[in-house]
C-alpha positions in Angstrom: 28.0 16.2 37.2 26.7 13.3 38.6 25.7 9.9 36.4 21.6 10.7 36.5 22.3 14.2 34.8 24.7 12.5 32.6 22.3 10.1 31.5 19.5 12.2 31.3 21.4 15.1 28.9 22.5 11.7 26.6 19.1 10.8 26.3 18.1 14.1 25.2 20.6 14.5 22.8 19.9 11.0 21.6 16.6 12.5 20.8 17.6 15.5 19.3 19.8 14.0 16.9 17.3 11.6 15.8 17.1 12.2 11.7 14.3 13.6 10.6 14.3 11.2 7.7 14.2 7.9 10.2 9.9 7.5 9.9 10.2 4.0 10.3 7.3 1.8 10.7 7.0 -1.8 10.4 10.7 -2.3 9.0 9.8 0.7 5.9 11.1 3.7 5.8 9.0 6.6 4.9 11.5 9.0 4.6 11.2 12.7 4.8 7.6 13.0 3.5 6.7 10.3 5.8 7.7 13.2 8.6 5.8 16.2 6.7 3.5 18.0 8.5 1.0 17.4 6.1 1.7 13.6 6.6 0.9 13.0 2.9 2.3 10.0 1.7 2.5 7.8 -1.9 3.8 4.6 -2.9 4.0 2.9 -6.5 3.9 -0.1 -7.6 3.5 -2.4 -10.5 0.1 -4.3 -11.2 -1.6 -7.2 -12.8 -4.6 -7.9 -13.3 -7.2 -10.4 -14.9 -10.2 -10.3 -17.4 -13.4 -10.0 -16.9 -16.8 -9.4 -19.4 -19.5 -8.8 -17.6 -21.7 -8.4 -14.2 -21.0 -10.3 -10.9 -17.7 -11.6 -11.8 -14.6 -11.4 -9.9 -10.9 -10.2 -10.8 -7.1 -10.8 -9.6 -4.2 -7.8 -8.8 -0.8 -8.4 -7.8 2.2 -6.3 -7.8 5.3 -5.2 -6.1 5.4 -1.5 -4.6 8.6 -0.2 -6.1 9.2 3.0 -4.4 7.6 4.8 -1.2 7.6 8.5 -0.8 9.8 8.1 -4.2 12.7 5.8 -2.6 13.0 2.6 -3.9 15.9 1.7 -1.0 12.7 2.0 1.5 14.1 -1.0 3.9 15.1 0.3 7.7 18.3 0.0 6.8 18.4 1.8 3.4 18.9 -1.1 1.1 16.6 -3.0 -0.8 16.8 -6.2 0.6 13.2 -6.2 1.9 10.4 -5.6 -0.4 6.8 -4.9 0.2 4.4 -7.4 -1.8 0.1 -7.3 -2.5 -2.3 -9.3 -3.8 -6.6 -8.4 -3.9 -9.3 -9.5 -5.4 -11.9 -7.2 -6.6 -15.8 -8.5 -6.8 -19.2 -8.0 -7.1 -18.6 -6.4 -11.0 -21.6 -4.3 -12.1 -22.9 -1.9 -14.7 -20.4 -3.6 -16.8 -19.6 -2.3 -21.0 -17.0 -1.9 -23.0 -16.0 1.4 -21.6 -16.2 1.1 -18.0 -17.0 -1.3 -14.8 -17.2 -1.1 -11.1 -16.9 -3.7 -7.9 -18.7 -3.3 -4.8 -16.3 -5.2 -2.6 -12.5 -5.1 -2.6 -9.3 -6.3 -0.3 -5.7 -5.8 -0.6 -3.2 -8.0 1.4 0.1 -6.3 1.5 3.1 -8.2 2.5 6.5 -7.5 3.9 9.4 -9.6 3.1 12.7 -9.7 4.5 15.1 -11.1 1.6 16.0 -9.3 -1.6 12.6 -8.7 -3.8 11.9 -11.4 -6.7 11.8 -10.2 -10.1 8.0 -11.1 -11.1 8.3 -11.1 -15.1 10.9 -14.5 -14.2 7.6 -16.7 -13.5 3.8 -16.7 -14.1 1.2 -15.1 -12.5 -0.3 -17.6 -10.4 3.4 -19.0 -9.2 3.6 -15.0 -8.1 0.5 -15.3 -6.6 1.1 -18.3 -4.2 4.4 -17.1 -3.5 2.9 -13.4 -2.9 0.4 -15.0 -0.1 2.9 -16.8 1.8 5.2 -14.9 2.3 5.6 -14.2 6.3 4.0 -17.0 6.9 0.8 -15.2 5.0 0.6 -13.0 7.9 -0.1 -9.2 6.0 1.7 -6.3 6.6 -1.6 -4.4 6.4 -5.1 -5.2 4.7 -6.9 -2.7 2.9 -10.8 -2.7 2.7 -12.6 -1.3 0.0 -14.9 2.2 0.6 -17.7 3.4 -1.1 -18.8 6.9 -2.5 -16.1 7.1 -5.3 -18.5 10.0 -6.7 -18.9 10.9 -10.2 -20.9 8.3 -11.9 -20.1 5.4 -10.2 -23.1 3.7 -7.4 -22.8 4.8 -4.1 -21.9 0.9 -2.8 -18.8 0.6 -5.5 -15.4 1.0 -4.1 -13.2 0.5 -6.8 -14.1 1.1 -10.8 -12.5 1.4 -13.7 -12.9 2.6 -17.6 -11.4 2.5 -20.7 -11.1 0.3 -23.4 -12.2 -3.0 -21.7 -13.7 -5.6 -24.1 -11.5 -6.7 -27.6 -8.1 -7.1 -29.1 -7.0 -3.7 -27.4 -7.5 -3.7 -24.1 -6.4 -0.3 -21.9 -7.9 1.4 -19.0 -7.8 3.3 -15.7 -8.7 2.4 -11.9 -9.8 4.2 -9.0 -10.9 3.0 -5.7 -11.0 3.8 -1.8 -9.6 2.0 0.7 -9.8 2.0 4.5 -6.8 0.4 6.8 -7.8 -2.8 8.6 -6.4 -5.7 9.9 -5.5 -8.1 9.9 -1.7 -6.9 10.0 1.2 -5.2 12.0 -0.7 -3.3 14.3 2.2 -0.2 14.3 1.4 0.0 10.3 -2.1 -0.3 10.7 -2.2 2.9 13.4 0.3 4.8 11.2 -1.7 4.1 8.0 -5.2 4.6 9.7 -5.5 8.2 9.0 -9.0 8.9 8.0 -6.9 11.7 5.3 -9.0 11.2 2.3 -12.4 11.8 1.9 -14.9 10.2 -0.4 -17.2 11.9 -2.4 -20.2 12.5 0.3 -17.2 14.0 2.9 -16.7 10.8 4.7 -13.3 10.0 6.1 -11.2 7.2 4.2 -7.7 6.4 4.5 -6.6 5.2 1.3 -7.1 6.6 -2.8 -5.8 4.3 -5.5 -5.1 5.6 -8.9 -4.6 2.7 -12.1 -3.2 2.1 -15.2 -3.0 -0.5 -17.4 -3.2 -2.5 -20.7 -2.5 -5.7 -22.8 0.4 -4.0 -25.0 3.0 -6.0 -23.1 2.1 -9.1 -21.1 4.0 -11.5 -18.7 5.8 -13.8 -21.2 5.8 -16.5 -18.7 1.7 -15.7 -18.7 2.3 -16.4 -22.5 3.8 -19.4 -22.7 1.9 -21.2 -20.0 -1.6 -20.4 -21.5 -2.9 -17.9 -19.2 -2.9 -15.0 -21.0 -4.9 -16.7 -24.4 -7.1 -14.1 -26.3 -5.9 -11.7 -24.4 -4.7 -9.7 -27.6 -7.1 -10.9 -30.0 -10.3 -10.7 -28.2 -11.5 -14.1 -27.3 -10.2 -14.0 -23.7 -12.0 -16.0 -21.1 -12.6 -14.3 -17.6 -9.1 -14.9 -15.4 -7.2 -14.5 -17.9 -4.3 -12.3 -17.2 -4.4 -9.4 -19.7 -3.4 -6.3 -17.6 0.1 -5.0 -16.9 0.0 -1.5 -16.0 0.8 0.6 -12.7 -0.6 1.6 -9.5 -0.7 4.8 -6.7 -1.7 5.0 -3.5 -2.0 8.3 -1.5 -2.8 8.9 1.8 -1.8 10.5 5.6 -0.2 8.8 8.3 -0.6 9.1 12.1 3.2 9.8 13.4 3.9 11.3 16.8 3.7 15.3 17.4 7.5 16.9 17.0 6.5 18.1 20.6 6.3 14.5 22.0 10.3 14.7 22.4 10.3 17.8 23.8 8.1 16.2 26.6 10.0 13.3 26.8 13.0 15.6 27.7 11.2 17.7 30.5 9.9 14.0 31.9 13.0 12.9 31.9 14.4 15.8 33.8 11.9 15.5 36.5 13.1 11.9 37.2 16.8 13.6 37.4 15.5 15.9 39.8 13.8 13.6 42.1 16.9 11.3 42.1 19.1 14.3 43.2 16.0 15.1 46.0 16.4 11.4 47.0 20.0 11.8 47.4 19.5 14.8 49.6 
């Protein structure tokens, strides 16, 4: 057997031994659901998040994402010593009460960092913020846009809203918004992300739903002590206060290559064998 057929048959076999589990994309592993053929995926995360009280008012989110497709070893390599990071800022609030408010505009910044992930209950939430935004040089992993038609009650133009109990000494709720994959970012994650998997409530294409909850039951003691959390359990807190701990999902598809792409791969690879040998002759 000569060294192109060699070649060739270890390349294919390369190929065919490829795990099924290795969907990685922008140093993250998605795992084995990252592969399904429904190409549903779902990461969690924590979240914080500030105050607000009323109409045209603006609000701050941060968290880590602790686990994708249920893995919390998500790095390429398996470990964790990477972590994925985001920050957003929801504005334009409207129709605001006691029970319920929405934002018409919304973007999420998700970062990728390289070095073990930092413990965010060890400092305040601005320090997490500004260390949040720079990491990788405060280049984004991917950027999330907000989408309208959330349907049920919420106006047309809102993309993200929330309800609950959202004005005193108890604070609690729940969040939902749509998202659509943008840039800036990596542009292999913004492709695989990019989707168009979930539709909004008029049968548009999205890419992104985001399901919330949180509360003021137990806040970032750092928040605390530093004086950015005041009133936030007694009812007198300002807007940008941080009140809201709670935890985040976000569901979508991904665009990862057909099974059959190998399989042609293989023949084209053959063909070059071929004509080599033809060459020869």
């Amino acid at each position: 057997m000569n060294k192109t057929i060699t070649s060739v048959l270890a390349a294919i076999g390369l190929a065919a031994s490829a795990p099924a589990s290795a969907i990685i994309v922008g140093g993250i592993d998605f795992g084995v659901l990252g592969g399904d053929p429904t190409r549903t995926h779902l990461e969690t995360a924590t979240l914080a998040q500030t105050f607000v009280n009323g109409n045209g008012q603006s609000n701050t989110v941060y968290g880590y994402i602790t686990t994708v497709n249920g893995d919390n070893t998500y790095c390429a390599d398996g470990s964790g010593n990477c972590g994925l990071f985001y920050t957003a800022t929801f504005s334009g609030s409207q129709n605001f009460s006691s029970s319920y408010v929405e934002f018409t505009s919304a973007t999420v910044s998700v970062f990728y960092s390289n070095v073990s992930p930092l413990n965010l209950l060890t400092q305040d939430s601005p320090t997490n913020v500004a260390f949040i935004n720079g990491l990788n040089g405060g280049n984004p992993w991917v950027t999330l846009t907000g989408h309208g038609n959330l349907g049920g009650i919420a106006d047309p133009l809102a993309v993200v809203n929330g309800g609950g109990i959202l004005t005193g000494g108890t604070l609690s709720g729940t969040g939902f918004g749509l998202f659509d994959v943008t840039g800036p970012g990596d542009a292999s994650v913004i492709s695989f992300l990019n989707a168009n998997g979930v539709l909004d409530a008029v049968g548009g294409a999205t890419d992104i739903a985001l399901t919330s909850s949180f509360n003021n039951a137990v806040l970032n003691a750092f928040d605390v002590a530093n004086g950015f959390a005041t009133g936030c359990q007694n009812g007198t807190a300002a807007v940008g206060a941080w009140c809201f701990q709670g935890t985040a999902n976000l569901r979508g598809d991904t665009q990862i290559p057909e099974p059959g792409i190998l399989g042609l791969v293989g023949i084209g690879l053959l063909g070059l064998g071929a004509a080599a040998r033809r060459r020869k002759a």
